[in-house]
N, C-alpha and C positions, 0 to 999 in steps of 0.2 A: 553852166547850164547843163542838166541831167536828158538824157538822153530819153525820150517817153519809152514808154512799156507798151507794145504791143503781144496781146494773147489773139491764140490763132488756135481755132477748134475745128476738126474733123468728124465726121457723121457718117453713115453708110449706111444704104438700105439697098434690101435684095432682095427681089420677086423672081418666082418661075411658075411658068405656066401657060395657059394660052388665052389668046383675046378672039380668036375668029369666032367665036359662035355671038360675037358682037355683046354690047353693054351689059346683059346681064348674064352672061355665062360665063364670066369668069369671075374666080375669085378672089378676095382685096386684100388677103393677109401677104404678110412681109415679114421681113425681117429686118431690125434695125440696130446699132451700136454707134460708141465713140470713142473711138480709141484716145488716150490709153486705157480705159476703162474695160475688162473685157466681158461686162456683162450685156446678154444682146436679148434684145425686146422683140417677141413676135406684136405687128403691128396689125390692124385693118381700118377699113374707111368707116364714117360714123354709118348706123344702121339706114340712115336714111338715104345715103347714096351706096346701100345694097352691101356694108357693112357686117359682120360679125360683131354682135355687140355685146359679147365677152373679151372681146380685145380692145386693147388702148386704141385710140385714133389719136390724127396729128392736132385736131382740134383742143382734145382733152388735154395732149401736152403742153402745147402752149399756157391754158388756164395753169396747169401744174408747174411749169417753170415760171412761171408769174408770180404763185405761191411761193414755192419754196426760194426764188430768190428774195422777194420780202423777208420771209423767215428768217434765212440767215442776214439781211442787210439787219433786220431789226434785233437780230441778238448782237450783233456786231457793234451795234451803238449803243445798245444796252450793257456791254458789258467794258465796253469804253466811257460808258459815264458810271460804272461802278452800279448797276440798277442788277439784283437778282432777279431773273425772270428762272419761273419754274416748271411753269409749263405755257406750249404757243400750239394751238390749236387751228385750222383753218377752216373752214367751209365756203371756198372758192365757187363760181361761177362765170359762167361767161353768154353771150348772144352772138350768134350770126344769124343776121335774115340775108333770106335768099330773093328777098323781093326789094333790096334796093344796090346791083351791081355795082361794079365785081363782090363778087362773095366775099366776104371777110369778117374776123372777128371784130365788132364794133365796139363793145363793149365788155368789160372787166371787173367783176365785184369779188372782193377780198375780206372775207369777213371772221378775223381771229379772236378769239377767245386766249386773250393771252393773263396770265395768274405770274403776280411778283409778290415778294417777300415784302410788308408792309418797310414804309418809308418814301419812298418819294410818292409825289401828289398825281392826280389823275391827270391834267394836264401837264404835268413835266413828260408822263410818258405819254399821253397822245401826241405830243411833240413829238419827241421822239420814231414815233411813225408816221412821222411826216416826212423827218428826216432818212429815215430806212429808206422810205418810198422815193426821195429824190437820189438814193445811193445806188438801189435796185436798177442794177445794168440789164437788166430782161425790162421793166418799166422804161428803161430810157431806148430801147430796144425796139419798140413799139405805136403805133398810131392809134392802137384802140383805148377810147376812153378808160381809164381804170379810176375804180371807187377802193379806198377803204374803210370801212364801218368796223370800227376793235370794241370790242367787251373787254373790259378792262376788272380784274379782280386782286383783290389781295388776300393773301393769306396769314 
């Protein structure tokens, strides 16, 4: 019997600044990384809880680690069934209402534009993103509904 794999991920985020002029006087930008990685992200809150909406929020990232885990799940089985995918495009989205507590992302729509080398059929690969999606460790990560709707082309 093989010993399971456990992966263990670090994060850090750093704010300075002050909170006493109370909720709207201070400012939401941050700083964020993962080590080992050492590229680090200035962060702020979405605009609508008094955000910088030239910076990433936590919200966006989640819709984007949604994304990009699909992406690489669905190349990954793409190129384990031998399919050329040439290009994987996304146009992600996500919902939180604030009007049905606690706040949270409910909702998840994934919507790729992916282009393979003619040969397999349009159903062998929207199977295939079915199967990415049940591989996708951020979708299994997750309570909020996720959709994916793929455009499928060949070239």
């Amino acid at each position: 019997m093989s010993e399971a794999r456990v992966h263990r991920y670090q994060a850090h985020c750093s704010w300075r600044g002050s909170t006493g002029a109370g909720y709207e006087g201070y400012g939401r930008a941050h700083e964020a990384g993962a080590p080992p990685a050492t590229a680090v992200m200035t962060l702020s809150s979405d605009p609508a809880f008094r955000g910088d909406p030239t910076l990433l929020n936590p919200e966006q990232l989640v819709v984007l680690a949604a994304s990009s885990c699909q992406l690489l799940s669905f190349l990954a089985v793409a190129a384990r069934a031998r399919l050329d995918v040439r290009e994987y495009d996304d146009e992600a989205e996500a919902e939180m209402d604030e009007g049905d507590p606690p706040a949270r992302i409910t909702r998840i729509v994934l919507r790729p534009r992916i282009v393979l080398a003619a040969g397999p059929t349009r159903d062998r690969v929207e199977h295939l993103v079915d199967v990415a999606h049940r591989e996708c460790f951020i979708a299994n990560s997750l309570r909020s509904e996720m959709t994916i709707q793929p455009t499928i082309e060949f070239c």
